[in-house]
FIBAFI-290409 format. One record per residue (C-alpha): residue number from 0; x, y, z; residue in one letter. Coordinates in Angstrom, 1 decimal. Each point is the difference from the previous one (the first is absolute). Layout:
REM FIBAFI-290409
(site NUM; (X; Y; Z); 'A')
...
//
This chain:
REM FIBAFI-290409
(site 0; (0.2; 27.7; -38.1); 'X')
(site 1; (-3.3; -0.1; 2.1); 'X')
(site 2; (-0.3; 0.7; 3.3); 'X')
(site 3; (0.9; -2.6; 2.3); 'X')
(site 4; (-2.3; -0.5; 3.4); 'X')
(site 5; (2.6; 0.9; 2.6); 'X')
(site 6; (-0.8; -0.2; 3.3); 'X')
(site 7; (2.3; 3.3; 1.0); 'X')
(site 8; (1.4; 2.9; -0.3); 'X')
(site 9; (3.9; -0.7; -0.9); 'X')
(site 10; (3.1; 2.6; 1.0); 'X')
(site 11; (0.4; 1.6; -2.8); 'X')
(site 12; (-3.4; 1.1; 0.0); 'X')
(site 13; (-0.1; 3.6; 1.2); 'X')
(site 14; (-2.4; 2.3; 1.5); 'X')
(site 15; (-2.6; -0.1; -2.9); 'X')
(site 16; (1.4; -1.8; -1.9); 'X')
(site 17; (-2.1; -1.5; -2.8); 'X')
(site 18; (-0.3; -2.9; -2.5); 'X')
(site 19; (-1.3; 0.9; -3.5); 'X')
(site 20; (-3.4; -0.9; 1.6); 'X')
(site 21; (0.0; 2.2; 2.0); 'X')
(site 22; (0.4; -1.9; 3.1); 'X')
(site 23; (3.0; 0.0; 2.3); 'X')
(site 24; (3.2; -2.1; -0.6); 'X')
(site 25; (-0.1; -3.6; 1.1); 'X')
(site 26; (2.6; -3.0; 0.5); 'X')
(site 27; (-2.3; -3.3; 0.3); 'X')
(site 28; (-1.2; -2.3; -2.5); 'X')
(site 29; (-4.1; -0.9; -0.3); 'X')
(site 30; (-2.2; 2.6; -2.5); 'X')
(site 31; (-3.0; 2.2; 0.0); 'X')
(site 32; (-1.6; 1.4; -2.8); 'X')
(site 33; (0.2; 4.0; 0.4); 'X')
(site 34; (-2.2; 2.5; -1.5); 'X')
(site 35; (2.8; 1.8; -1.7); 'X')
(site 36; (2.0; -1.3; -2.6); 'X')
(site 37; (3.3; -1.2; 0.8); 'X')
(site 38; (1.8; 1.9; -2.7); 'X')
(site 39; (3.2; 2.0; -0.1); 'X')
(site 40; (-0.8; 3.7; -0.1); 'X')
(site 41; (3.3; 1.0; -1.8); 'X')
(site 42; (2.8; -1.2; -2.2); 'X')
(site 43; (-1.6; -0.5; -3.0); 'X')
(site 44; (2.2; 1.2; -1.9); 'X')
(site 45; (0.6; 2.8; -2.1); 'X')
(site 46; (-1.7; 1.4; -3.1); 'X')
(site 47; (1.2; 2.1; -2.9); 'X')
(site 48; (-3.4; 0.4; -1.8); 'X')
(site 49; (1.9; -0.9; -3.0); 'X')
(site 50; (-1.4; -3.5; -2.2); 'X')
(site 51; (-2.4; -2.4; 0.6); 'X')
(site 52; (1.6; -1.8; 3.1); 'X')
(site 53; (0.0; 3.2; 1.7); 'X')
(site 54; (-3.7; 0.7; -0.6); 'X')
(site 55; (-1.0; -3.4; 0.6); 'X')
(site 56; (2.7; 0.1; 3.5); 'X')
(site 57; (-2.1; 3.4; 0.9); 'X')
(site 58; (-3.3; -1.7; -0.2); 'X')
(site 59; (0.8; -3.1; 2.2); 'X')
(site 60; (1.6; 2.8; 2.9); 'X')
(site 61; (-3.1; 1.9; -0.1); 'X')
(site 62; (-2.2; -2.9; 0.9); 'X')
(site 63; (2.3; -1.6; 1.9); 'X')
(site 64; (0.8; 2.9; 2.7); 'X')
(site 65; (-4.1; 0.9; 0.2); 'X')
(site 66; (-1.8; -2.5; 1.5); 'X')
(site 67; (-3.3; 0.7; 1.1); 'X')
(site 68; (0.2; 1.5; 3.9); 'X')
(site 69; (-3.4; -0.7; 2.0); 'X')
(site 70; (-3.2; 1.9; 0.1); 'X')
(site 71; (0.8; 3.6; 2.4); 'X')
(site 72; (-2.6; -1.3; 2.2); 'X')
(site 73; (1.5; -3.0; 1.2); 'X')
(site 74; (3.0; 2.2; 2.0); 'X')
(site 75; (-3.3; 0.9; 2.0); 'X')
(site 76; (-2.4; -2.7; -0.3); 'X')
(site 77; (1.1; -4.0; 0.4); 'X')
(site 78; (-0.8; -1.7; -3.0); 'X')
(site 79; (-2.3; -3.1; -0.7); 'X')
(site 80; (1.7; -3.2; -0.6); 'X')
(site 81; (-1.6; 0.2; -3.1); 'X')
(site 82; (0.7; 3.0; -1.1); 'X')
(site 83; (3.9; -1.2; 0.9); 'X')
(site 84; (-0.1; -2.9; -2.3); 'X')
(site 85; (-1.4; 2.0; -2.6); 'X')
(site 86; (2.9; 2.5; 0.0); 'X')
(site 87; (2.6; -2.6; 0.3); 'X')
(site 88; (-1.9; -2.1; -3.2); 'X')
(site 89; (0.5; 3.7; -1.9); 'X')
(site 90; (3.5; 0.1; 0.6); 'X')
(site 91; (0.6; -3.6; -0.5); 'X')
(site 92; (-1.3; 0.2; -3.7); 'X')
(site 93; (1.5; 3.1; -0.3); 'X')
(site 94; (3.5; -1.4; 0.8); 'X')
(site 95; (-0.6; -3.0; -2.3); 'X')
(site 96; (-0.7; 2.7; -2.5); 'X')
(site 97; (3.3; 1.6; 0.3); 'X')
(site 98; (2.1; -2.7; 0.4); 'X')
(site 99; (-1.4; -0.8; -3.8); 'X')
(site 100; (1.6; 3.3; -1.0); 'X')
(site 101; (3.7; -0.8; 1.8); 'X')
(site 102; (-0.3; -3.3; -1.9); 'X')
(site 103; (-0.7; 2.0; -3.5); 'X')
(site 104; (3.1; 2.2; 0.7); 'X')
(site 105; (2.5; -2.8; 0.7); 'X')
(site 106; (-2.0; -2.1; -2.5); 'X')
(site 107; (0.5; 3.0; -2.8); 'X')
(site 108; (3.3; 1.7; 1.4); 'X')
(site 109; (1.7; -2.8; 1.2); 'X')
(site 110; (3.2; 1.4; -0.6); 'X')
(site 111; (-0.5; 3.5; 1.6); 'X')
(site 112; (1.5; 0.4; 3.3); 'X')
(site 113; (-3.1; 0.0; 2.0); 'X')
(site 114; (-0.8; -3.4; -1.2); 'X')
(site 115; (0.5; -1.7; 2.9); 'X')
(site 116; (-1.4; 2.1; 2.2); 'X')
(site 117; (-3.2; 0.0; -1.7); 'X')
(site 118; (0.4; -3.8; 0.5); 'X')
(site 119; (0.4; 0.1; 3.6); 'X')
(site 120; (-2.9; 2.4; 0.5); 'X')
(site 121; (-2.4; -2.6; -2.0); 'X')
(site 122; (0.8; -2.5; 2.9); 'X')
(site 123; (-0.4; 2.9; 2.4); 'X')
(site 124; (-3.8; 1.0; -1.5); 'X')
(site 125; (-0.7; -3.6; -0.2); 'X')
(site 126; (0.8; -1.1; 3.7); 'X')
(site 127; (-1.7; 3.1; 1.1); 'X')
(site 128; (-3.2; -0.9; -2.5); 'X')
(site 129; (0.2; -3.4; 1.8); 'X')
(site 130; (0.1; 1.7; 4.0); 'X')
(site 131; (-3.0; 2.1; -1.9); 'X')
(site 132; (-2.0; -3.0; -0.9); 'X')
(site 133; (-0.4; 0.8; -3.6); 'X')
(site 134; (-1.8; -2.7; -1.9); 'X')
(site 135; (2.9; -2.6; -1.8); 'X')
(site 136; (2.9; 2.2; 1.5); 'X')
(site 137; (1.7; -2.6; 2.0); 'X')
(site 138; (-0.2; -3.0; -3.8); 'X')
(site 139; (2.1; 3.5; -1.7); 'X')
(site 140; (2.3; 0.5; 2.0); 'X')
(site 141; (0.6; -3.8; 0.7); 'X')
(site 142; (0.1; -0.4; -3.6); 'X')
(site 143; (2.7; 3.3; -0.4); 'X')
(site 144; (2.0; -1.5; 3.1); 'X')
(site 145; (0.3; -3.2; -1.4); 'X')
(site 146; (1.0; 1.3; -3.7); 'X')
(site 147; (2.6; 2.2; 1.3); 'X')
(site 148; (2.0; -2.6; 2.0); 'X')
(site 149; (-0.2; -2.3; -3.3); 'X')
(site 150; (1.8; 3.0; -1.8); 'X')
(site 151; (3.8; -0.2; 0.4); 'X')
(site 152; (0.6; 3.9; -0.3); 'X')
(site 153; (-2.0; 0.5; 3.3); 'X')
(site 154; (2.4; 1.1; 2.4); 'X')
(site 155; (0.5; -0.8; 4.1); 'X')
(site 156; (-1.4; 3.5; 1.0); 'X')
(site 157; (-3.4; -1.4; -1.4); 'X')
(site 158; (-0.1; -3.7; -0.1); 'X')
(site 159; (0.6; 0.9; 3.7); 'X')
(site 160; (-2.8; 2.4; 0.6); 'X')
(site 161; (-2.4; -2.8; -1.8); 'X')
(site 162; (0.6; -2.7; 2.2); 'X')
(site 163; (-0.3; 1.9; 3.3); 'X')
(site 164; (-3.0; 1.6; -1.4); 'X')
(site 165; (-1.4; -3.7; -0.5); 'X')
(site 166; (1.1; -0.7; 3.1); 'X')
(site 167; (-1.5; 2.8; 2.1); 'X')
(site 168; (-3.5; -0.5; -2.2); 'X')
(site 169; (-0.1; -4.0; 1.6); 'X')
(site 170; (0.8; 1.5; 3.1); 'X')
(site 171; (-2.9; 2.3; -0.1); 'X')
(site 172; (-2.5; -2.5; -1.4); 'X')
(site 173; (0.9; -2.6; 2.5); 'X')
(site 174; (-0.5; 3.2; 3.0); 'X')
(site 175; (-3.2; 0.3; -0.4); 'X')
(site 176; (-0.9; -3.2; 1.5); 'X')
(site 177; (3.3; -1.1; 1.8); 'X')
(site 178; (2.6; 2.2; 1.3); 'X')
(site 179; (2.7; -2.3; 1.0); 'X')
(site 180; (-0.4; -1.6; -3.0); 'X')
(site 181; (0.7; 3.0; -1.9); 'X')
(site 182; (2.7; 0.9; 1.9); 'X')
(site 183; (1.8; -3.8; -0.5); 'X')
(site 184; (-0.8; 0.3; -3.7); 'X')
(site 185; (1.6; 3.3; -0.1); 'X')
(site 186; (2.7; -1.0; 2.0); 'X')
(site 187; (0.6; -3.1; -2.6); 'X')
(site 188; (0.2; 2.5; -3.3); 'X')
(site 189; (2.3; 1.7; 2.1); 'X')
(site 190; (2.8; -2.2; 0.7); 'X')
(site 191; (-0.7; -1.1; -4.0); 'X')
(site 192; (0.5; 3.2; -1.3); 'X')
(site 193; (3.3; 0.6; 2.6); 'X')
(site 194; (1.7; -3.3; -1.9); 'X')
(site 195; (-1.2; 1.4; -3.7); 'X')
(site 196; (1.2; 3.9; 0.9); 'X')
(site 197; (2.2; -0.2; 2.2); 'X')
(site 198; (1.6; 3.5; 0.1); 'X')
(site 199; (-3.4; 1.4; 0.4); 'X')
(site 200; (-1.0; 1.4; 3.4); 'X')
(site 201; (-3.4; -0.3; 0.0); 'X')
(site 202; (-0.8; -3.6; 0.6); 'X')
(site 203; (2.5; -0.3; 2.6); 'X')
(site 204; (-2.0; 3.2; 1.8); 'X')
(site 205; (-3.3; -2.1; -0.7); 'X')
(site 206; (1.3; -2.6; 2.1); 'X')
(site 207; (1.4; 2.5; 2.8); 'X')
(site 208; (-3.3; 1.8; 0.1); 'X')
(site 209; (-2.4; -3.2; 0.4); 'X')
(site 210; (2.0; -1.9; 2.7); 'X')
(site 211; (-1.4; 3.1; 2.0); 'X')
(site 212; (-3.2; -2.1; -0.3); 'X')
(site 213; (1.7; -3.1; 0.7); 'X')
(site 214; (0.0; -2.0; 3.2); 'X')
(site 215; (3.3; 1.0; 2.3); 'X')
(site 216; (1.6; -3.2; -0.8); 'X')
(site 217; (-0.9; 0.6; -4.1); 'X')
(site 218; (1.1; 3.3; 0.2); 'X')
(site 219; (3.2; -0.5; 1.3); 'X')
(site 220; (1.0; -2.7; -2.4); 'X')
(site 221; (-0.8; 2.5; -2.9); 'X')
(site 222; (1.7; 2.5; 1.6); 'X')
(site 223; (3.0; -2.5; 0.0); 'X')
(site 224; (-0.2; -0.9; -3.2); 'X')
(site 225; (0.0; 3.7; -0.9); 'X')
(site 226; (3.4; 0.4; 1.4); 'X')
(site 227; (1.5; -2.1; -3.0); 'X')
(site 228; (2.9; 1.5; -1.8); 'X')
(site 229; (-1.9; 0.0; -3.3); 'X')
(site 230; (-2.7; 1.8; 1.4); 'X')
(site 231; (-0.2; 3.8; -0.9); 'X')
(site 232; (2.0; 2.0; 2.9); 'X')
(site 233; (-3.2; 2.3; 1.0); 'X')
(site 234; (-2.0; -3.1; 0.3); 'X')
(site 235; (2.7; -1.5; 2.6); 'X')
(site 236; (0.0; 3.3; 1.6); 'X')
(site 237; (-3.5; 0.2; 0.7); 'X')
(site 238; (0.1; -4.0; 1.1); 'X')
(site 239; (2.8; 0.7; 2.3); 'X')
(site 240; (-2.6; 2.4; 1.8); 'X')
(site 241; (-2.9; -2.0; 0.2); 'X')
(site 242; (2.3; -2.8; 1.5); 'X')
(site 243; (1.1; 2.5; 2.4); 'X')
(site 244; (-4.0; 1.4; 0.5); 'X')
(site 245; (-0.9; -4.0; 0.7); 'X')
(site 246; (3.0; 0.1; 2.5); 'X')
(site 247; (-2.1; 2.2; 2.0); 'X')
(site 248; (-2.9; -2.0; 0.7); 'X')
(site 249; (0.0; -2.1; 3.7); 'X')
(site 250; (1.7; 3.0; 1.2); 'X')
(site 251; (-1.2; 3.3; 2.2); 'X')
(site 252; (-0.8; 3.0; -3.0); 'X')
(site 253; (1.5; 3.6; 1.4); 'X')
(site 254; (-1.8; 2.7; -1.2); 'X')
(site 255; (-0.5; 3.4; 1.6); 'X')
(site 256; (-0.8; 2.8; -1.8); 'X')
(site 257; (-2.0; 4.1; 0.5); 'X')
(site 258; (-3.1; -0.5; -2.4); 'X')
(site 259; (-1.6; 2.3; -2.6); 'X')
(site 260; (-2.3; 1.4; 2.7); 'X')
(site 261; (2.6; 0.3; 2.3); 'X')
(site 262; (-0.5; -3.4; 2.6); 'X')
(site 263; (2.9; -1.6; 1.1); 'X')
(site 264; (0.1; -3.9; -1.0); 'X')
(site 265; (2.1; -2.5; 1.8); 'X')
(site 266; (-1.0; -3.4; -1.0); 'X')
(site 267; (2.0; -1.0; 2.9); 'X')
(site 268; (-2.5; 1.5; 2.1); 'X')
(site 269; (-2.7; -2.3; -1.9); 'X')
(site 270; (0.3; -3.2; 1.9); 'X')
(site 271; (-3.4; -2.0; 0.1); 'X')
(site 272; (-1.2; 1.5; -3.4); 'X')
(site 273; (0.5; -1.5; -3.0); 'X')
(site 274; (1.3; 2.5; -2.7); 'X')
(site 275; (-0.2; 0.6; -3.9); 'X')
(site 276; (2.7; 1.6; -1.1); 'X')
(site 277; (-1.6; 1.3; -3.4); 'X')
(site 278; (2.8; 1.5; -3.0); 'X')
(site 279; (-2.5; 1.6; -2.1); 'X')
(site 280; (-0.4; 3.4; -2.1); 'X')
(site 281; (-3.4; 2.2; -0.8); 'X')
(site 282; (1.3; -0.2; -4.2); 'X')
(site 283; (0.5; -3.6; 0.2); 'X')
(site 284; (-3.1; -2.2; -1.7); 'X')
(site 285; (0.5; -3.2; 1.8); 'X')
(site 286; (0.1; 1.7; 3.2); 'X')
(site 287; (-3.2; 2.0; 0.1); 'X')
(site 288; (-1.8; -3.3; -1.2); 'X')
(site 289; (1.5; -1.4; 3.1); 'X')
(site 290; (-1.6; 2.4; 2.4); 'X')
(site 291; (-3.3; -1.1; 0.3); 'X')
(site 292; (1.2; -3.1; 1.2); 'X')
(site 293; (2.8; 1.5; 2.5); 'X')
(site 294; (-2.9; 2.6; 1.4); 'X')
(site 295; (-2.8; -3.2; 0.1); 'X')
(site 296; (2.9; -2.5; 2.0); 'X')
(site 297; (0.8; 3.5; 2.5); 'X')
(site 298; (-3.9; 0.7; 0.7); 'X')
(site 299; (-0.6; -3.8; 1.1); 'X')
(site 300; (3.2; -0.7; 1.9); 'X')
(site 301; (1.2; 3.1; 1.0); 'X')
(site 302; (-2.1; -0.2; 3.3); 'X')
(site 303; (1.8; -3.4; 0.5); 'X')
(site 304; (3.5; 1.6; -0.1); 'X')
(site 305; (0.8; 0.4; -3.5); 'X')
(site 306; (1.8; 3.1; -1.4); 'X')
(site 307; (1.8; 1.2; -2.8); 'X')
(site 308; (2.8; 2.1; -0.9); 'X')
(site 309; (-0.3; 1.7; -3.7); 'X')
(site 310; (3.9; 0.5; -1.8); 'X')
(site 311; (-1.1; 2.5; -2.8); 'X')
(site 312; (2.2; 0.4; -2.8); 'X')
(site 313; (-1.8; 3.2; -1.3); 'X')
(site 314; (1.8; 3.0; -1.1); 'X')
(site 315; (-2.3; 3.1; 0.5); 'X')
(site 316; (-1.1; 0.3; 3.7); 'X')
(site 317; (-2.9; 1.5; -1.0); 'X')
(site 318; (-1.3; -2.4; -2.1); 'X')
(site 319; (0.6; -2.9; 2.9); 'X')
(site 320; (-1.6; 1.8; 2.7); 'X')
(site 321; (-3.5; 0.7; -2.2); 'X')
(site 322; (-0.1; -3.6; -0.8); 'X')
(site 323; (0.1; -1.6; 3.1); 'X')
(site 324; (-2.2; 2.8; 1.2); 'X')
(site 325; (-2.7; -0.4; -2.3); 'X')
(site 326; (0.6; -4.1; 0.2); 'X')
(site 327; (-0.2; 0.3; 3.5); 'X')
(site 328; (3.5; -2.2; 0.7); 'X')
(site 329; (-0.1; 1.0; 3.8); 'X')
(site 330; (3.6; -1.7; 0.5); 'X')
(site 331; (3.2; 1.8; 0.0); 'X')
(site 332; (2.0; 0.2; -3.3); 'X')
(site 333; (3.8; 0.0; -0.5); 'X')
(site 334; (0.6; 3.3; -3.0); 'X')
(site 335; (3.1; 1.2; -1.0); 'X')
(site 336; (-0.4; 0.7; -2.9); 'X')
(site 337; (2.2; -1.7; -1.6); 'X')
(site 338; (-1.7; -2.2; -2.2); 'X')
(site 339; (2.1; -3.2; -0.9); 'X')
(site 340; (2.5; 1.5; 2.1); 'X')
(site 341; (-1.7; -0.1; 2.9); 'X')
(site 342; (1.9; -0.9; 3.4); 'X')
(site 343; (-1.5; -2.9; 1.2); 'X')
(site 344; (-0.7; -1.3; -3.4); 'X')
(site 345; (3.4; 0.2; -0.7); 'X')
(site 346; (0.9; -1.7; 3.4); 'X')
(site 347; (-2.3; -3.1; -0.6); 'X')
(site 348; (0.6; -0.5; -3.8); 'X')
(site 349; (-3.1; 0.8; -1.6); 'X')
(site 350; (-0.3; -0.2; -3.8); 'X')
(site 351; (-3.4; -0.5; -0.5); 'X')
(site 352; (-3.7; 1.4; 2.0); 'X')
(site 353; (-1.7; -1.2; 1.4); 'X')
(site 354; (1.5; -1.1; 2.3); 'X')
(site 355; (-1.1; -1.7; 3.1); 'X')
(site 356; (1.1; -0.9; 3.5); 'X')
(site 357; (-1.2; -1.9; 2.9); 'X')
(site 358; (1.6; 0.7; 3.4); 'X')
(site 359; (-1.2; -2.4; 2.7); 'X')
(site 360; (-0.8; 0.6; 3.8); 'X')
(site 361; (3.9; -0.5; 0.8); 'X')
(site 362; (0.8; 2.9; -2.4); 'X')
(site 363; (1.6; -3.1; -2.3); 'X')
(site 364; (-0.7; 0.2; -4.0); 'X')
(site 365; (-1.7; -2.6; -1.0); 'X')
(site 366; (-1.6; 0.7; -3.7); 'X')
(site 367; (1.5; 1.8; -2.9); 'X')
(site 368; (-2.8; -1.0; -2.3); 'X')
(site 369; (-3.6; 1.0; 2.3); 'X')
(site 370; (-1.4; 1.5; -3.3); 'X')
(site 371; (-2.2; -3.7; -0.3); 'X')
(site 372; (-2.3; -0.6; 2.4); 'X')
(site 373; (1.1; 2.9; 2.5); 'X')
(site 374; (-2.9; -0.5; 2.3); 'X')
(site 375; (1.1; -3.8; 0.2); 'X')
(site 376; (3.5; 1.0; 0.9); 'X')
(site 377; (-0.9; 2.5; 2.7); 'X')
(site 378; (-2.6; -1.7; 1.8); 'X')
(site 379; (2.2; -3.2; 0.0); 'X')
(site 380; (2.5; 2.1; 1.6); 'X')
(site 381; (-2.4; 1.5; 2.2); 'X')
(site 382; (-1.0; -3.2; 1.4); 'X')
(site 383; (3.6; -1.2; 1.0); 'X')
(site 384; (1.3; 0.9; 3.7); 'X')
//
């Protein structure tokens, strides 16, 4: 139910792989409001063209699964801002709109089978009117939230998918001024909504995904914590690697590999530099938005003896060698095409790009979490012996 602002791209996530946005798969908690409505594409359910429900049922799919797509000429052309917020206000009222038709089928039909779907996608239009910024979007579906977890029929599958939307919609609100502070509010509703449901997976992975923000100290009590009997087994999987990942740091980083263009890296052979080891991909959102900033610290410092290393985890070889052609990323890439299973990824436990990595003059790994304030890091680095 609405998209949540995560700051990665999560395993799991493959080669263009999408949300129903549009944008790729993500595993971290803080929002953004996208120009695509977050709506399912599919499962709708079927239709028999038979009575009223199914002619009412065909109406709501046909708005539902054709939302408005941009004007042609923005695939060519970057848009005004206000020409942005204008399409976004369409689709918010638009989604508002249809969201009144799921509530008139369950509201009509509320014994036909597709009932409570057509309940679920109200919430869904609603939170994506909200992300849209219709007008009096966020007071309905506030009002529909707190009516349905009055109502004694509503079952865990959607009382749960209320309360994290809540959750994720503070989170976001709270972002746009204060990022920790989003991330401790969101790390609150989380542990809440781990005590109310607890067989549910998803808070648990909340928790998991934003001590990668945390402080090394922070993240490694959460990780602890994560290792709890009670706690989902994937969950204590994935903190049993980033345990093993924080392991790492204080110690010398071996890494040699042949990159895409054929040079031979040794970081070994990198003494006196101080290295970003970058675990990114070309179809991965968060990554690209990343760039700028990783070509901006490399221009600056890379006189003084900074360097990276690039650990793609692109599929089509093709695809990788146009982009950091045309970006003009002059710094060798690991490829193997492999996607999640890429090698080193494997080797080093990533679940979730970006990814970044600070080797210091000694070759030692010092920074698992370089993505804030990279040219901070490295010229701190840069200055020691």
């Amino acid at each position: 139910m609405g998209l949540v602002m995560l700051a990665g791209c999560g395993d799991g996530a493959s080669s263009g792989s999408k949300d129903a946005a549009g944008a790729p798969k993500a595993e971290r908690p803080v929002a953004t409001a996208p120009i695509a409505m977050p709506l399912p594409g599919a499962g709708l359910g079927d239709v028999t063209n038979g009575g009223p429900a199914d002619v009412a049922w065909t109406e709501f799919q046909e708005k539902f699964s054709t939302p408005p797509e941009p004007p042609e000429s923005w695939r060519t052309t970057k848009p005004e801002e206000s020409e942005v917020k204008a399409f976004q206000a369409k689709r918010g009222e638009l989604a508002l709109g249809i969201a009144e038709l799921a509530k008139t089928f369950y509201t009509k039909f509320p014994e036909d089978p597709r009932a409570k779907m057509a309940r679920m996608h109200e919430l869904q239009l609603l939170d994506a009117a909200v992300q849209l910024g219709a007008t009096n979007a966020l007071a309905k579906l506030e009002a529909v939230e707190t009516d349905r977890l009055k109502e004694a029929g509503t079952g865990e599958e959607e009382r749960f998918a209320i309360r994290m939307s809540a959750a994720q919609r503070k989170a976001s609100a709270l972002a746009e001024n204060d990022m920790k502070a989003a991330r401790a509010s969101m790390k609150q509703s989380a542990q809440e909504l781990a005590k109310e449901f607890p067989s549910r997976v998803e808070p648990f992975g909340v928790l998991l995904s934003l001590a990668e923000e945390e402080s090394p100290e922070e993240a490694r009590a959460t990780a602890q914590s994560l290792m709890a009997t009670n706690v989902p087994a994937p969950i204590r999987e994935s903190a049993k690697a980033m345990l093993a990942r924080m392991d790492m740091v204080g110690k010398p980083l071996e890494l040699k590999f042949a990159a895409l263009d054929g040079r031979q890296v040794d970081l070994s052979g990198m003494r006196g530099k101080v290295v970003l080891v970058d675990f990114w991909a070309t179809w991965c959102g968060p990554c690209v938005q990343e760039l700028p900033n990783v070509k901006a610290a490399y221009e600056k410092l890379n006189p003084k003896g900074f360097e990276i290393l690039g650990v793609s985890f692109d599929e089509k070889k093709e695809e990788l060698t146009r982009f950091v052609t045309d970006q003009k990323m002059t710094w060798p890439q690991y490829f193997d095409g492999k996607g999640w299973g890429n090698e080193l990824g494997q080797r080093f436990g990533i679940e979730g790009i970006p990814a970044m990595w600070l080797v210091d003059k000694k070759g030692v790994l010092r920074d698992m979490n370089a993505r804030e304030g990279l040219e901070e890091r490295v010229a701190k680095l840069l200055a020691e012996p």
